[in-house]
PDBQT receptor file of N, H, CA, C and O in Angstrom, charges set to zero:
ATOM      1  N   UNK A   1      21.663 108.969  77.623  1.00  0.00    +0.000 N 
ATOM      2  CA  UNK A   1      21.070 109.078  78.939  1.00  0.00    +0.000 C 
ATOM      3  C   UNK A   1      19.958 110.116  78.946  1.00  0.00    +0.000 C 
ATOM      4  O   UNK A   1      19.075 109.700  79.695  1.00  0.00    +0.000 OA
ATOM      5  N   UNK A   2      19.560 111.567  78.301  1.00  0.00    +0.000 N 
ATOM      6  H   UNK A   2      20.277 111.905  77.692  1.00  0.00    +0.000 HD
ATOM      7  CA  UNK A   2      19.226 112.088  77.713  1.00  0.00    +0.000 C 
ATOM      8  C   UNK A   2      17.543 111.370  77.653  1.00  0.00    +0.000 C 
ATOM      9  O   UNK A   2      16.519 111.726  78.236  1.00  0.00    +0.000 OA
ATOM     10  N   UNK A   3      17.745 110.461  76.883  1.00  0.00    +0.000 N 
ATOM     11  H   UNK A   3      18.577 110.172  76.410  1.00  0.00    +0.000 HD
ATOM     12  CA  UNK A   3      16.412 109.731  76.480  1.00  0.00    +0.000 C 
ATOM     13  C   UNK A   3      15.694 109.337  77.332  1.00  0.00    +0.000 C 
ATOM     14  O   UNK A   3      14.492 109.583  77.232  1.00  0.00    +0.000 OA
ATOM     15  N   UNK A   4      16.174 108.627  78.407  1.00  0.00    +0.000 N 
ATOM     16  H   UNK A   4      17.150 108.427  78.488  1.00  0.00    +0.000 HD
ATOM     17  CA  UNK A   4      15.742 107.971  79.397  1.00  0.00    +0.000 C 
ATOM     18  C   UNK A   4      15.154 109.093  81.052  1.00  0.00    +0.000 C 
ATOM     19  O   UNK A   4      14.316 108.987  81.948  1.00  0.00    +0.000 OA
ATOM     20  N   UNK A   5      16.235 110.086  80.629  1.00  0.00    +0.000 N 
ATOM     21  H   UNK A   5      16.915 110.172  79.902  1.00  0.00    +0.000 HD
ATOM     22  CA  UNK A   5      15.626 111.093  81.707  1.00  0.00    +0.000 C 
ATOM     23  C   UNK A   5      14.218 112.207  81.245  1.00  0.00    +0.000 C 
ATOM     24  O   UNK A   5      13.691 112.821  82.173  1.00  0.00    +0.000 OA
ATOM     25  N   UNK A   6      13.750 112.384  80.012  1.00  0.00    +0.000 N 
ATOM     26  H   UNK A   6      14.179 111.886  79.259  1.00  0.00    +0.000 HD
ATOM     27  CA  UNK A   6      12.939 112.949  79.490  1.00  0.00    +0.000 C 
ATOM     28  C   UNK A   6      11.531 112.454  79.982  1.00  0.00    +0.000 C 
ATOM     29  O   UNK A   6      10.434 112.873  79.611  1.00  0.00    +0.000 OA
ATOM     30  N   UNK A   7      11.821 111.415  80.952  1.00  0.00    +0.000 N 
ATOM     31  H   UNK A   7      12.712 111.075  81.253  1.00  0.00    +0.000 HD
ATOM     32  CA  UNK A   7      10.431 110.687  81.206  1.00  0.00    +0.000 C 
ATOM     33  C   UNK A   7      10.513 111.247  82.758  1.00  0.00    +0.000 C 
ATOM     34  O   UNK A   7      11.371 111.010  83.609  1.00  0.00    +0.000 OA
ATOM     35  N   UNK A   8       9.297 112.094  82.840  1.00  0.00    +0.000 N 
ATOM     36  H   UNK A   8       8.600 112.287  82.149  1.00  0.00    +0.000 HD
ATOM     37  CA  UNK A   8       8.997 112.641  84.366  1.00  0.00    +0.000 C 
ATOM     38  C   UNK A   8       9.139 112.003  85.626  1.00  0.00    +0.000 C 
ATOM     39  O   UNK A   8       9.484 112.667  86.604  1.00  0.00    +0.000 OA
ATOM     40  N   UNK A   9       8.863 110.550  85.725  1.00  0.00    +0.000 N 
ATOM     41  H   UNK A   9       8.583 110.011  84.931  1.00  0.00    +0.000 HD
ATOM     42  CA  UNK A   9       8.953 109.755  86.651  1.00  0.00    +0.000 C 
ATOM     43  C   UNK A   9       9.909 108.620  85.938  1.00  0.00    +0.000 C 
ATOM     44  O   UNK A   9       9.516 107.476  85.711  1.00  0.00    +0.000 OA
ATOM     45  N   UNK A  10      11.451 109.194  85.563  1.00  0.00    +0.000 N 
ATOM     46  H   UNK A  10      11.770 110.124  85.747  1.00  0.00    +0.000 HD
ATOM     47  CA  UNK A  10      11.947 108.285  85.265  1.00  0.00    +0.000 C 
ATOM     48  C   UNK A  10      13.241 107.888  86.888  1.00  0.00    +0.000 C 
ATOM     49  O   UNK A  10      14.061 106.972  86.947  1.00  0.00    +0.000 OA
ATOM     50  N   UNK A  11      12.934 109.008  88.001  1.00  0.00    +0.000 N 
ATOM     51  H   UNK A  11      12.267 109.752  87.953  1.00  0.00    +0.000 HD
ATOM     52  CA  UNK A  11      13.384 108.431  89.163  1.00  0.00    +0.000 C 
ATOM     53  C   UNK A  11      12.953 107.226  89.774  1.00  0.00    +0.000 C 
ATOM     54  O   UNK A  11      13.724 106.432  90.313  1.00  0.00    +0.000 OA
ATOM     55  N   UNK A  12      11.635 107.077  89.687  1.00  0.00    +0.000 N 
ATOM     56  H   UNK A  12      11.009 107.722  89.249  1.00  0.00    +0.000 HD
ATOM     57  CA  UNK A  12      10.476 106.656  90.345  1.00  0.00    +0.000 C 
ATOM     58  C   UNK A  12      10.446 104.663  89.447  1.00  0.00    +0.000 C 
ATOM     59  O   UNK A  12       9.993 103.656  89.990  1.00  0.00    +0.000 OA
ATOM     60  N   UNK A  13      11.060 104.746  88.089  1.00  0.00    +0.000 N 
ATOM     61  H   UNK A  13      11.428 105.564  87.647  1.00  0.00    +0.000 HD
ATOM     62  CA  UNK A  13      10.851 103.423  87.188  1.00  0.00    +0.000 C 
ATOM     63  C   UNK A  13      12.077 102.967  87.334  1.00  0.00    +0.000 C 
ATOM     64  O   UNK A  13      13.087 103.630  87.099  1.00  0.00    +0.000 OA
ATOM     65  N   UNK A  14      12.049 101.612  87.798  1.00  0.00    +0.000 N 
ATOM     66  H   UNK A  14      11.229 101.074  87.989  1.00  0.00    +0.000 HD
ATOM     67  CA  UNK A  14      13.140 100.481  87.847  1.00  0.00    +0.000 C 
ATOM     68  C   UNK A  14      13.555 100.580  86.586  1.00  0.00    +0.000 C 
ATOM     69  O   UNK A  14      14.702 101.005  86.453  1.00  0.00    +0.000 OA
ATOM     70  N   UNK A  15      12.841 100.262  85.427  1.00  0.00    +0.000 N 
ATOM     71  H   UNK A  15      11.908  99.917  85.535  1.00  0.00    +0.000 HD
ATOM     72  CA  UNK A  15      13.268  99.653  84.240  1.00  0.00    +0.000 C 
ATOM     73  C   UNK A  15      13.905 100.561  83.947  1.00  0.00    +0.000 C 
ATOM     74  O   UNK A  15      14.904 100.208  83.320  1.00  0.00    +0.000 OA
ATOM     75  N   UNK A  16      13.781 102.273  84.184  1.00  0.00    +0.000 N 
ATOM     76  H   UNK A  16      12.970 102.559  84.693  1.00  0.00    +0.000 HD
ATOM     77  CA  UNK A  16      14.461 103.408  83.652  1.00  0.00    +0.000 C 
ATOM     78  C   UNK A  16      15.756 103.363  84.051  1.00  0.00    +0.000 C 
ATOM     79  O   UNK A  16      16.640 103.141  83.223  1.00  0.00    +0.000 OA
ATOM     80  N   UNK A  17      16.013 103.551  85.260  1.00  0.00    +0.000 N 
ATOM     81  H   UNK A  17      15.295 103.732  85.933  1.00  0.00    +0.000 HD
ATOM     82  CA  UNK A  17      16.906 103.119  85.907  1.00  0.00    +0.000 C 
ATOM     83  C   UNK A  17      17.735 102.199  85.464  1.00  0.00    +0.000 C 
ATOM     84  O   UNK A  17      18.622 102.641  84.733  1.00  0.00    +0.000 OA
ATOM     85  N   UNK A  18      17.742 101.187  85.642  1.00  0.00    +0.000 N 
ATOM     86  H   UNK A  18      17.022 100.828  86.236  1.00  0.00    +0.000 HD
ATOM     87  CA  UNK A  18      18.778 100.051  84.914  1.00  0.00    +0.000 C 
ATOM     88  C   UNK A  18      19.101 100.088  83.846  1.00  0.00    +0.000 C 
ATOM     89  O   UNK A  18      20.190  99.643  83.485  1.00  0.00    +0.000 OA
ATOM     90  N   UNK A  19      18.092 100.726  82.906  1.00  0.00    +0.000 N 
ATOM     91  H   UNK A  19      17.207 101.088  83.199  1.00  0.00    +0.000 HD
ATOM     92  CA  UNK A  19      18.909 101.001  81.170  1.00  0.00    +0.000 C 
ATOM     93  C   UNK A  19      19.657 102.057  81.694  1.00  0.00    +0.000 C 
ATOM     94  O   UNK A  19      20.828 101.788  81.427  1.00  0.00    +0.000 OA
ATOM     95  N   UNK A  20      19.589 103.429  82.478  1.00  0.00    +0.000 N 
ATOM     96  H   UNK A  20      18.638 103.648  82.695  1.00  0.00    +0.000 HD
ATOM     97  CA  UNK A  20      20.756 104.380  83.112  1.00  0.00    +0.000 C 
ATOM     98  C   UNK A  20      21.447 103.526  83.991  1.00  0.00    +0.000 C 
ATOM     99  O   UNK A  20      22.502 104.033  84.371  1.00  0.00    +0.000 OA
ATOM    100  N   UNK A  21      21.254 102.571  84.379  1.00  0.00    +0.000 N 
ATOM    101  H   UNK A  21      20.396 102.159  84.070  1.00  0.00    +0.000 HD
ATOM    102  CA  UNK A  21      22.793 102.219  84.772  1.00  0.00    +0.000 C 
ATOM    103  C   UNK A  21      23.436 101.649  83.834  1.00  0.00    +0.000 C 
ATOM    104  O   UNK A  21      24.666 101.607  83.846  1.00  0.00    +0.000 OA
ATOM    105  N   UNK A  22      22.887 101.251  83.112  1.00  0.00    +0.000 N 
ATOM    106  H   UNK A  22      21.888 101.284  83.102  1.00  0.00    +0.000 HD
ATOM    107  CA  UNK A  22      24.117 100.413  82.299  1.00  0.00    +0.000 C 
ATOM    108  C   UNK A  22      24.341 101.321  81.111  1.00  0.00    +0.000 C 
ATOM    109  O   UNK A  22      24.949 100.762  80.198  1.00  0.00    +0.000 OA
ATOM    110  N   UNK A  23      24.054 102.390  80.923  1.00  0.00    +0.000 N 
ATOM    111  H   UNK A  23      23.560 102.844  81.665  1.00  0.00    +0.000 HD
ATOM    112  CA  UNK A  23      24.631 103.600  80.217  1.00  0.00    +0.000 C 
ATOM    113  C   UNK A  23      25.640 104.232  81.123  1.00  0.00    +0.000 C 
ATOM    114  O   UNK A  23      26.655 104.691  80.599  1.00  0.00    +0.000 OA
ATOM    115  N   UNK A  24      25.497 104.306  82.306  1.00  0.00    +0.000 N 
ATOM    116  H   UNK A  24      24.673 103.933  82.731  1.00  0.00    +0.000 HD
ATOM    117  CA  UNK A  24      26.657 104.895  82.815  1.00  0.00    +0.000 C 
ATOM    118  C   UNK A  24      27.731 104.127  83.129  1.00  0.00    +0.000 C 
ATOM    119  O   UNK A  24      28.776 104.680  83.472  1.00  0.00    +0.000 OA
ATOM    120  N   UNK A  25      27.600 102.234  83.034  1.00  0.00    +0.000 N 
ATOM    121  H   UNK A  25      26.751 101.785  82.755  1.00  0.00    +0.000 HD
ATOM    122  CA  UNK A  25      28.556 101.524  82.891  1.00  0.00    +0.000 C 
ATOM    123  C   UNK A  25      29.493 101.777  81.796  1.00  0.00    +0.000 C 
ATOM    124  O   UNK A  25      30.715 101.727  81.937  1.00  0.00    +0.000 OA
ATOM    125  N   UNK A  26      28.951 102.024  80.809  1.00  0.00    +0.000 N 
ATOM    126  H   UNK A  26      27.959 102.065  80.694  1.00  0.00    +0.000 HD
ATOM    127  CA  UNK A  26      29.281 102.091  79.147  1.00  0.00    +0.000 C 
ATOM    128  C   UNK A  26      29.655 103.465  79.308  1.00  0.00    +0.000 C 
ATOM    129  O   UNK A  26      30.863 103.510  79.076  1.00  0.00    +0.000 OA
ATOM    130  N   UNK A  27      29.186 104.717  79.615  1.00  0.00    +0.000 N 
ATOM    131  H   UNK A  27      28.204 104.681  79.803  1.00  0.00    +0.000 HD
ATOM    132  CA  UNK A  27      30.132 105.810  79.893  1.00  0.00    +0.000 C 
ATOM    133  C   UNK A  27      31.296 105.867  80.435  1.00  0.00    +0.000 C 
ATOM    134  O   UNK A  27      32.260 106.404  79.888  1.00  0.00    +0.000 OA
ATOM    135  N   UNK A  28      31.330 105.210  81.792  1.00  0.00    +0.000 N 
ATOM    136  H   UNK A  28      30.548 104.774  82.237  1.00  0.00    +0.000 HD
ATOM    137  CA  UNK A  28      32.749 105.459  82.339  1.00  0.00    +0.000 C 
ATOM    138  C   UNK A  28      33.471 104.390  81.809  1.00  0.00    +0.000 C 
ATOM    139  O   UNK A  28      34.686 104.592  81.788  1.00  0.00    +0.000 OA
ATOM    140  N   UNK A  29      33.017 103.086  81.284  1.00  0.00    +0.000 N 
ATOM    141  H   UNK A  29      32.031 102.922  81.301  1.00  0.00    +0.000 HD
ATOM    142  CA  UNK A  29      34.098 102.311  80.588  1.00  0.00    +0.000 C 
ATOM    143  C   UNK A  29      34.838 102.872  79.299  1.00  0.00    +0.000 C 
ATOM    144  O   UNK A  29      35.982 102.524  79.008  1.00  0.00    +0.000 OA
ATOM    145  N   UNK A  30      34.148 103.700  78.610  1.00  0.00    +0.000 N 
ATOM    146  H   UNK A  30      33.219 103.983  78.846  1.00  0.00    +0.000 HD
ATOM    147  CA  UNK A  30      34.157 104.807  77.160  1.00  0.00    +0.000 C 
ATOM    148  C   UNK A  30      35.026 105.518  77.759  1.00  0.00    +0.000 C 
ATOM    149  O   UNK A  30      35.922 105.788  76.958  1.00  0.00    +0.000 OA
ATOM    150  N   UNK A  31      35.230 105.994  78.849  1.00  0.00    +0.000 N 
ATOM    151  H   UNK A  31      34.502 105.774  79.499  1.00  0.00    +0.000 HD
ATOM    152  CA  UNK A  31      36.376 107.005  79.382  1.00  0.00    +0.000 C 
ATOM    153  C   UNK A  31      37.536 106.230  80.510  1.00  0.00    +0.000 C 
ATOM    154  O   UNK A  31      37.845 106.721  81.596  1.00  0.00    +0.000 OA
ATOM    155  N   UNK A  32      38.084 104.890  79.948  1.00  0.00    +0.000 N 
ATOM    156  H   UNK A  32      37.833 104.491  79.067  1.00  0.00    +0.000 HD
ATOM    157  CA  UNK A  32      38.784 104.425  81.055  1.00  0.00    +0.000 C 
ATOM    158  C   UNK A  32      38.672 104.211  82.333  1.00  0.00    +0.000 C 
ATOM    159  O   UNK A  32      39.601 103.944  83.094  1.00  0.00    +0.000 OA
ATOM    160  N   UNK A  33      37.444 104.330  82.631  1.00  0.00    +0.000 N 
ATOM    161  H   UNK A  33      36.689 104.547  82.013  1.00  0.00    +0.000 HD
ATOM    162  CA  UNK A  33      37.285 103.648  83.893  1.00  0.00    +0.000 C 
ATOM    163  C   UNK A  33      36.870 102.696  84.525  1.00  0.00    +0.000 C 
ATOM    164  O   UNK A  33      35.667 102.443  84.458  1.00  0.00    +0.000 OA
ATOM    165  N   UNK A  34      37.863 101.769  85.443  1.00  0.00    +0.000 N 
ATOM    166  H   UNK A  34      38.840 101.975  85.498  1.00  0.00    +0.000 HD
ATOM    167  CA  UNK A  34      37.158 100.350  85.815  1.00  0.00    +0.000 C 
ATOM    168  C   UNK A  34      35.584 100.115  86.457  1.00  0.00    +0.000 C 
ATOM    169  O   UNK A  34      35.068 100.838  87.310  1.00  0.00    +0.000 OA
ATOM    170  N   UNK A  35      35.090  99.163  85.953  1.00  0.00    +0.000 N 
ATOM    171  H   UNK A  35      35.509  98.575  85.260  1.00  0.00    +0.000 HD
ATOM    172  CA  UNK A  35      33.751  98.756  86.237  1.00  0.00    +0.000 C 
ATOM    173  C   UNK A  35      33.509  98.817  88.183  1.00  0.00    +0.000 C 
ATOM    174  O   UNK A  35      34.298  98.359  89.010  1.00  0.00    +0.000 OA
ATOM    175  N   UNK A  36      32.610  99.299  88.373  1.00  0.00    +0.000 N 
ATOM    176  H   UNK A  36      31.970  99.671  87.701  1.00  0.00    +0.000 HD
ATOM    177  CA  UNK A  36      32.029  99.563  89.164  1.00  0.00    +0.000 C 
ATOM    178  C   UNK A  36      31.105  98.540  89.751  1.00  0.00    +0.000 C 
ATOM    179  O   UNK A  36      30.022  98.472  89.171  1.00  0.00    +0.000 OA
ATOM    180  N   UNK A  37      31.282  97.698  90.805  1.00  0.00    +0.000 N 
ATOM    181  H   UNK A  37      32.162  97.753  91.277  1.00  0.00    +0.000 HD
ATOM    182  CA  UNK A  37      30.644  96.982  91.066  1.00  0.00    +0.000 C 
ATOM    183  C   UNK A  37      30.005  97.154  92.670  1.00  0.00    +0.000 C 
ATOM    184  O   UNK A  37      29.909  96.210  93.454  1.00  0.00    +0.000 OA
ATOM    185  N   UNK A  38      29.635  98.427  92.940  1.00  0.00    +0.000 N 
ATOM    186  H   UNK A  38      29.713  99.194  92.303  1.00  0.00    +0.000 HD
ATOM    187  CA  UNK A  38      28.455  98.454  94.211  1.00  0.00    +0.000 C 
ATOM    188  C   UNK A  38      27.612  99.239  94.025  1.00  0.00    +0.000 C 
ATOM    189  O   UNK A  38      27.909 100.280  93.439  1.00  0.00    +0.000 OA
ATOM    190  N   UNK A  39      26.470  99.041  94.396  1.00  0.00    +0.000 N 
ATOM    191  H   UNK A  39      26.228  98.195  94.872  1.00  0.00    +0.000 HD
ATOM    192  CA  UNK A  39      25.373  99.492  93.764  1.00  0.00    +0.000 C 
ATOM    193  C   UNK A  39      25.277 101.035  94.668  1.00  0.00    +0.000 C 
ATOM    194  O   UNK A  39      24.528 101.990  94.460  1.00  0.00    +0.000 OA
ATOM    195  N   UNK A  40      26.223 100.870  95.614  1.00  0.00    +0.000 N 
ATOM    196  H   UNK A  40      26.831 100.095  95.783  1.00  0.00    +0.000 HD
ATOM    197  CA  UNK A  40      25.945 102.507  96.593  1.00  0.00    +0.000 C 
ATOM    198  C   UNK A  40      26.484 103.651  95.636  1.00  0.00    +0.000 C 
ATOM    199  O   UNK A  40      26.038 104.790  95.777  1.00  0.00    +0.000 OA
ATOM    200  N   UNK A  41      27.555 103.335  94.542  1.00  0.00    +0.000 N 
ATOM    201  H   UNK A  41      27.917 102.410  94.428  1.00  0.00    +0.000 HD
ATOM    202  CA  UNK A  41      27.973 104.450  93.328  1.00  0.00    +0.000 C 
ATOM    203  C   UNK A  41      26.918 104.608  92.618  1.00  0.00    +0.000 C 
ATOM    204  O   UNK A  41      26.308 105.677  92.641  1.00  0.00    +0.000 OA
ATOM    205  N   UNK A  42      26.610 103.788  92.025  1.00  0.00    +0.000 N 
ATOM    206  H   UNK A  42      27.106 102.920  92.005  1.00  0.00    +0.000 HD
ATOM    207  CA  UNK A  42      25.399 104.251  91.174  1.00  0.00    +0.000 C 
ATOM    208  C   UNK A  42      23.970 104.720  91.865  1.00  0.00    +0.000 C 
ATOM    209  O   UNK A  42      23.167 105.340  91.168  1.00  0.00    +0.000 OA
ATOM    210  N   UNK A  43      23.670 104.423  93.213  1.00  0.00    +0.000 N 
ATOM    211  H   UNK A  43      24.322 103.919  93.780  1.00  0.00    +0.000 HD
ATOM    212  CA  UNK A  43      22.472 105.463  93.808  1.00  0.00    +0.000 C 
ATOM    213  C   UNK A  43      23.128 106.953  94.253  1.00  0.00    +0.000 C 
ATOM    214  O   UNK A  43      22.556 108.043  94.256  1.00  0.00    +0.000 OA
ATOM    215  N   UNK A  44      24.429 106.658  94.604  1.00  0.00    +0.000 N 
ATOM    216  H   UNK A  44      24.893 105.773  94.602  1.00  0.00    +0.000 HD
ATOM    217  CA  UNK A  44      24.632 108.251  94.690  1.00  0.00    +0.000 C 
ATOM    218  C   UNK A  44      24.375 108.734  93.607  1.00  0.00    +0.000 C 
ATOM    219  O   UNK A  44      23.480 109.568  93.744  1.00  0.00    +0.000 OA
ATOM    220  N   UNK A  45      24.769 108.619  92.379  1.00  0.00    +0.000 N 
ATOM    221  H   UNK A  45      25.496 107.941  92.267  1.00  0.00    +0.000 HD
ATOM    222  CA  UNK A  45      24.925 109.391  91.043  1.00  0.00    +0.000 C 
ATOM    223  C   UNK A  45      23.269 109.555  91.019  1.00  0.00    +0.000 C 
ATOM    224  O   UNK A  45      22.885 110.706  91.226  1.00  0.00    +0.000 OA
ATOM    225  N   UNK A  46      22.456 108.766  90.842  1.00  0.00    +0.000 N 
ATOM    226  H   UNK A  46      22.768 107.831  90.674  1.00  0.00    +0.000 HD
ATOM    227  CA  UNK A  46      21.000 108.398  90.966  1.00  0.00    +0.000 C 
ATOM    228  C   UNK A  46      20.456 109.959  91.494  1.00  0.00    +0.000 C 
ATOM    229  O   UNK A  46      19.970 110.918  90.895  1.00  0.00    +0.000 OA
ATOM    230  N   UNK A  47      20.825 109.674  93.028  1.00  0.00    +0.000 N 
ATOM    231  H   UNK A  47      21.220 108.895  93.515  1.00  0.00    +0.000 HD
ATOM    232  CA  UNK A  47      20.508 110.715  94.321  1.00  0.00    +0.000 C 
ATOM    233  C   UNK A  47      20.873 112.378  93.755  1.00  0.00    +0.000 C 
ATOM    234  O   UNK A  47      20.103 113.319  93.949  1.00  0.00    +0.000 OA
ATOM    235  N   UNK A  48      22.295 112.500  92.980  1.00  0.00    +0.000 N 
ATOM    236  H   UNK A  48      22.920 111.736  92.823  1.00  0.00    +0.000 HD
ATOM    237  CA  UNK A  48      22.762 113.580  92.269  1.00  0.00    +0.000 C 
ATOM    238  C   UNK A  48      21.777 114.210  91.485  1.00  0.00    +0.000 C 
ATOM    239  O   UNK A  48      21.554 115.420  91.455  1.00  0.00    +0.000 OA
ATOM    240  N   UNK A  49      20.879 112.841  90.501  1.00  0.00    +0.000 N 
ATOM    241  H   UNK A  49      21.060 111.857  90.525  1.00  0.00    +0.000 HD
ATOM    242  CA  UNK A  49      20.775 113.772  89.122  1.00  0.00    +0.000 C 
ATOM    243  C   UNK A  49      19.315 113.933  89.232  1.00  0.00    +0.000 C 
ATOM    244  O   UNK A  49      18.561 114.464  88.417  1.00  0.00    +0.000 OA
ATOM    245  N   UNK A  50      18.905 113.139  90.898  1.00  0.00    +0.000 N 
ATOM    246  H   UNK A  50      19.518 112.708  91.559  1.00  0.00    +0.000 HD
ATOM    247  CA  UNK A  50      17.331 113.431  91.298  1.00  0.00    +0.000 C 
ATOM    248  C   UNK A  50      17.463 114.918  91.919  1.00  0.00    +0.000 C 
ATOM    249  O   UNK A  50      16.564 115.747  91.770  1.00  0.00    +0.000 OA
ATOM    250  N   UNK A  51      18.757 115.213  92.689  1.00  0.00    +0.000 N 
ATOM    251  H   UNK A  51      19.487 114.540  92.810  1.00  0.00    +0.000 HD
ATOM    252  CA  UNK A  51      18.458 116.577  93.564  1.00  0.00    +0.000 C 
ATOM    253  C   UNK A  51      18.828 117.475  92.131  1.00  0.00    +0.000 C 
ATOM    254  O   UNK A  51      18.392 118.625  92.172  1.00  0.00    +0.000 OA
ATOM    255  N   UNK A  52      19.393 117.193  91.179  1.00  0.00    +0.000 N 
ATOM    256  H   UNK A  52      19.747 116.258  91.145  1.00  0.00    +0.000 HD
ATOM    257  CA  UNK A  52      19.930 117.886  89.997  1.00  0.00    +0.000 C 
ATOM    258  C   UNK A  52      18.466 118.691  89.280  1.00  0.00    +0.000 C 
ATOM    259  O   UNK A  52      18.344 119.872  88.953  1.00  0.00    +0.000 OA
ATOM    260  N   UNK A  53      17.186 117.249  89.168  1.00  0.00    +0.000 N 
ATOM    261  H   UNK A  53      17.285 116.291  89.434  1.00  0.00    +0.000 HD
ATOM    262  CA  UNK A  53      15.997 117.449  88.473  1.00  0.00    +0.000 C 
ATOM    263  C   UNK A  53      15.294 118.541  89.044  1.00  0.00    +0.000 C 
ATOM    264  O   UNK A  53      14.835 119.500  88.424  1.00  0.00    +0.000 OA
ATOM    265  N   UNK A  54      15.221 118.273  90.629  1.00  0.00    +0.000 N 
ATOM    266  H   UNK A  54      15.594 117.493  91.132  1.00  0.00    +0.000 HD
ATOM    267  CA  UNK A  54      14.524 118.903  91.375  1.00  0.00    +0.000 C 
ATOM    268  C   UNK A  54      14.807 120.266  91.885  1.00  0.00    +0.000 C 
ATOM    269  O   UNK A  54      14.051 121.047  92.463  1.00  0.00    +0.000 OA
ATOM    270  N   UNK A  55      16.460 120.429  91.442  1.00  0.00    +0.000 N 
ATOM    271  H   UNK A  55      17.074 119.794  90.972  1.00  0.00    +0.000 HD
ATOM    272  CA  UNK A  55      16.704 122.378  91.803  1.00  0.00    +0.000 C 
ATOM    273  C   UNK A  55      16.009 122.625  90.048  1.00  0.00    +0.000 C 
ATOM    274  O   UNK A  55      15.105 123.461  90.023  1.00  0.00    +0.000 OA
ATOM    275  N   UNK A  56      16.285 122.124  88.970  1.00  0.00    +0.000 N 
ATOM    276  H   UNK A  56      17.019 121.445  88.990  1.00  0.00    +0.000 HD
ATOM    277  CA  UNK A  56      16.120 122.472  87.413  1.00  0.00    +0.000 C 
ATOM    278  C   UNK A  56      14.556 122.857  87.741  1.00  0.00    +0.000 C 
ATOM    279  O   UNK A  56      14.111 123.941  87.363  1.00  0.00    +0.000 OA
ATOM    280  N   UNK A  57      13.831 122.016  88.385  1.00  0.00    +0.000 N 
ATOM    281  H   UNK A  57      14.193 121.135  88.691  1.00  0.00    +0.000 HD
ATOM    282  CA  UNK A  57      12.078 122.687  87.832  1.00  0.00    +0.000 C 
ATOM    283  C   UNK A  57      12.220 123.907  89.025  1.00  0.00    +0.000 C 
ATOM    284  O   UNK A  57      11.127 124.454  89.176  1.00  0.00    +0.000 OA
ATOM    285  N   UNK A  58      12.995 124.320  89.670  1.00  0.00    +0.000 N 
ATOM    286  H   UNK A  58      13.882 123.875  89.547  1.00  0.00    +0.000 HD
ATOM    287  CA  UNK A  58      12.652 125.138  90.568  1.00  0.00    +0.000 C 
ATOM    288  C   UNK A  58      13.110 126.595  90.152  1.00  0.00    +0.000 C 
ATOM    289  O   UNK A  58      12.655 127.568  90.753  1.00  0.00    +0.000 OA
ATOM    290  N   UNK A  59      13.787 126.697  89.378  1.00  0.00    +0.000 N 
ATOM    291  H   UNK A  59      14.157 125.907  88.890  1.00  0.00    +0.000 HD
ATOM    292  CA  UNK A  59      14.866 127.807  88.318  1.00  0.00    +0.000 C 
ATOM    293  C   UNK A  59      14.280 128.087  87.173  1.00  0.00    +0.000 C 
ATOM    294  O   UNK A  59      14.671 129.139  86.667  1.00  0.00    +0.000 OA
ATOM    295  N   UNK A  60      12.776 126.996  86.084  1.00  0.00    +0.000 N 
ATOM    296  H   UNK A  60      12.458 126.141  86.494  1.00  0.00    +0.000 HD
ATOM    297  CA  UNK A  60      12.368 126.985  85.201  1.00  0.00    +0.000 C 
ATOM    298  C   UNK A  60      13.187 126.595  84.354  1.00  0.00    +0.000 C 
ATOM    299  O   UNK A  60      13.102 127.169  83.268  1.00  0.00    +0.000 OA
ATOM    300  N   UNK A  61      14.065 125.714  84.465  1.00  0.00    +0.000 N 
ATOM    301  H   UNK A  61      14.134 125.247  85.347  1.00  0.00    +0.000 HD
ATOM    302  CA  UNK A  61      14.879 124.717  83.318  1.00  0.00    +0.000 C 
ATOM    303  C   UNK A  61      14.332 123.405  83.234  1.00  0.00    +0.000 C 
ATOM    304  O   UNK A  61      14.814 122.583  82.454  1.00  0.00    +0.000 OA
TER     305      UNK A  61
């Protein structure tokens, strides 16, 4: 996931996005957890790791 967030406007790209979702399908299935089928889980997580990006440039991380 790593890879895919290294791209500045990787909030902003569909295509980015959907390869991170289906890495985080494959994560929580990797850790026992049933598949997730509404798309409102995966924009929260989305929404998380956008407010996540946006405190990081504000701290200099």
């Amino acid at each position: 996931m790593d890879d895919e967030a290294r791209y500045t406007d990787w909030d902003r790209r569909d295509d980015i996005k959907a390869e991170l979702k289906a890495d985080l399908i494959n994560l929580l299935a990797g850790h026992g957890h049933p598949p997730v089928d509404r798309d409102e889980v995966y924009k929260e997580i989305f929404e998380q790791a956008e407010n996540f990006k946006k405190y990081q440039s504000r701290v200099g991380g």
